[in-house]
N, C-alpha and C positions, 0 to 999 in steps of 0.2 A: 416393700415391693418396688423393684428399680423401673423405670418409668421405660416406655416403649421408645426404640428407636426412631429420631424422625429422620425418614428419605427424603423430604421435600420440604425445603422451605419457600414458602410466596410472600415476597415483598415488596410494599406498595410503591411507585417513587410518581414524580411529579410527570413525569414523560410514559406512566403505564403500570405494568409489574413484573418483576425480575422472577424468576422460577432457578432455585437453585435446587439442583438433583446429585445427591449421593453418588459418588461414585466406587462404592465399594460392595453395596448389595448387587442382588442380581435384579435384570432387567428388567424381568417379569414383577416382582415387587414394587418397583419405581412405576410402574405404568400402573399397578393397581392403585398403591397412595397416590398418585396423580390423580383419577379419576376419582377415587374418594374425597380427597381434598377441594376439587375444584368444584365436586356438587355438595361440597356444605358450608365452605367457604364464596363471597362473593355472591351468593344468589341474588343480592339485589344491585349488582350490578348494574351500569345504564347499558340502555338498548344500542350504541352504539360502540364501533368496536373500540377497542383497546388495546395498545399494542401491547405485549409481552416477548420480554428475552428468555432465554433458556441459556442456563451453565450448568453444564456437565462435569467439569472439573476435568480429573484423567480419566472418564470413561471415551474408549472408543465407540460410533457408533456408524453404522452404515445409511447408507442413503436411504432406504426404507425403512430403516427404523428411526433414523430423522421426519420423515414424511409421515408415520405414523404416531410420533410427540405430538408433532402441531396438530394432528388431525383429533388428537385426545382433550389439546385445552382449546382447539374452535369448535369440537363439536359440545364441550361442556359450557361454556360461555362463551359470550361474543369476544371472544379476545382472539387477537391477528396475530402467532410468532413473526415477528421482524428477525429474530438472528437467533441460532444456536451457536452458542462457544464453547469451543473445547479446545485442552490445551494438547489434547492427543491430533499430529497430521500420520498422514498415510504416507509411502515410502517415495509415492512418484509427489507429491508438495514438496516434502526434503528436499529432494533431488532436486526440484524446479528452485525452489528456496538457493539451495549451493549455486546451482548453475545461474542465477541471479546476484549474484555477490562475486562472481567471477570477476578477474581482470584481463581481458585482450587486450594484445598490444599489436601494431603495426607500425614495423621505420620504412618509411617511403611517401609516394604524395598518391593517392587519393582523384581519379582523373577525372575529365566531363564523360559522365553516364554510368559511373563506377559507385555501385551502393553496397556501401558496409553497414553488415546488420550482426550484432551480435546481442545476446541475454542479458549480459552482465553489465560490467563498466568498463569503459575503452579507452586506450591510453593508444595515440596517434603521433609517432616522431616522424614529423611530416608536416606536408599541406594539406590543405583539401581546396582543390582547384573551382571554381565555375563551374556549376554543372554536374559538382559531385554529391556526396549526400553518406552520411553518418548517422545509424540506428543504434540507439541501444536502450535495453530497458534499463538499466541504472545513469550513473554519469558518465559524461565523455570530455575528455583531456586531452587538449592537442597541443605540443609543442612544435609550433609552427604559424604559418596561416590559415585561417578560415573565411575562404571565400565562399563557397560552397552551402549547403545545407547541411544542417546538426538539428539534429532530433534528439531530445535524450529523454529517460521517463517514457519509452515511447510504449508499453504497455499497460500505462496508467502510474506512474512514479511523479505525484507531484514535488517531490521534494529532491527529484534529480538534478543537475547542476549542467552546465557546460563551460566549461575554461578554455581559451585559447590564447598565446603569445602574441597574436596579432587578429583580433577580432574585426570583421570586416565583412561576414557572412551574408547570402541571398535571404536566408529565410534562416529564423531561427525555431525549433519548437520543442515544447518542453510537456510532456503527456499530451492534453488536446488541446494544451495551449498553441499558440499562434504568434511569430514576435516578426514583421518584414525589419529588415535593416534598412536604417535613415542611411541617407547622402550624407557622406562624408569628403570632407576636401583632403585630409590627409588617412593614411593611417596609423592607429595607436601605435604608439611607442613602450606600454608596458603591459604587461597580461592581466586580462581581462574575465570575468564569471559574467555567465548570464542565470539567474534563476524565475520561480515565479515568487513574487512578494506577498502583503500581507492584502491587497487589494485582488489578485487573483490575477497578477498581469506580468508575464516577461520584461524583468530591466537587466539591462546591461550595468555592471560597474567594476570598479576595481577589485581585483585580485583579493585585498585586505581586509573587504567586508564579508569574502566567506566565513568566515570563522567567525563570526558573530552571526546571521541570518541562518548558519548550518552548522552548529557548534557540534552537533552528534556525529561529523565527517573528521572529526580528528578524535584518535585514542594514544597519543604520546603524552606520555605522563612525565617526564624526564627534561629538561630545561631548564630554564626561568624564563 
């Protein structure tokens, strides 16, 4: 006799329990073994809660029928969903996903009260003057000067980057980080990255330690 298919696997880890869900039955079956499962497994449970994840694998699922998982394993025990994961997004993520990997470019300078804002990453053959300012949700690349404000990461990208040829900026900011620029007696003379480090804090440095601090920012395989 071949043994019943399982839709749900529950396993233990040190930070909760992971709920892994079939993604090949129908929905209606996954919600039943859930409910089964979590009233015969875990009864003794502690009275406080417990976080639990949820993976779905490639099921897609809509917001209410998100809403109605967590509502099946908090009303069977005290366990909290912290995240559902699925590897299925909907058509406007994609799109937001591409339009976030974009590269804009602009040749010109960037003036006092003149704010560029774009999704992606920005590439600047230019200045950015006093008083200007540069948004973008991924990194921004200036070949030129930056005196001005650069925000890069600015929809939550901590691992966004800012480059400039001659770094010398008002303010720097890197998601909700925060970096003023020191008093400088000259300026640089070679191009310059700012990112956030492993302290949680905007540094300024050479050019040469990107590729070591952002090794994921290069795909050239071809060299030596």
């Amino acid at each position: 006799m071949s043994q019943k298919r399982q839709h749900v696997m529950i396993k233990g880890t040190k930070d909760g329990f992971i709920l892994k869900l079939d993604d090949q039955c129908s929905y209606d079956v996954l919600k039943e073994e859930m409910v089964e499962k979590l009233s015969v497994q875990y009864n003794s449970i502690e009275e406080h809660a417990v976080k639990a994840k949820i993976e779905v694998g490639n099921r897609f699922l809509t917001e209410d029928q998100k809403e109605e998982l967590k509502e099946i394993v908090h009303r069977q025990k005290s366990l909290i969903v912290e995240e559902i994961y699925s590897n299925v997004i909907t058509v406007e993520e994609s799109n937001q996903l591409i339009r976030e990997r974009e590269m804009s470019s602009l040749t010109g300078i960037v003036r006092s009260g003149q704010v560029i804002e774009v999704e992606g990453d920005f590439l600047l053959i230019g200045d950015v003057n006093p008083g200007g300012m540069i948004m973008a949700g991924g990194n921004i690349f200036i070949l030129g000067s930056l005196k001005g404000i650069a925000h890069a990461g600015c929809y939550g990208n901590n691992d966004a980057v800012i480059v400039a040829s001659q770094m010398t900026p008002a303010q720097l900011r890197i998601s909700t980080r925060l970096n003023r620029s020191p008093d400088q007696d000259e300026e640089p003379h070679e191009m310059e990255c700012a990112f956030i480090d492993e302290n949680d804090q905007i540094v300024v440095d050479r050019l040469q330690v990107l590729r070591h601090v952002r090794p994921g920012m290069t795909n050239f395989e071809g060299g030596r």
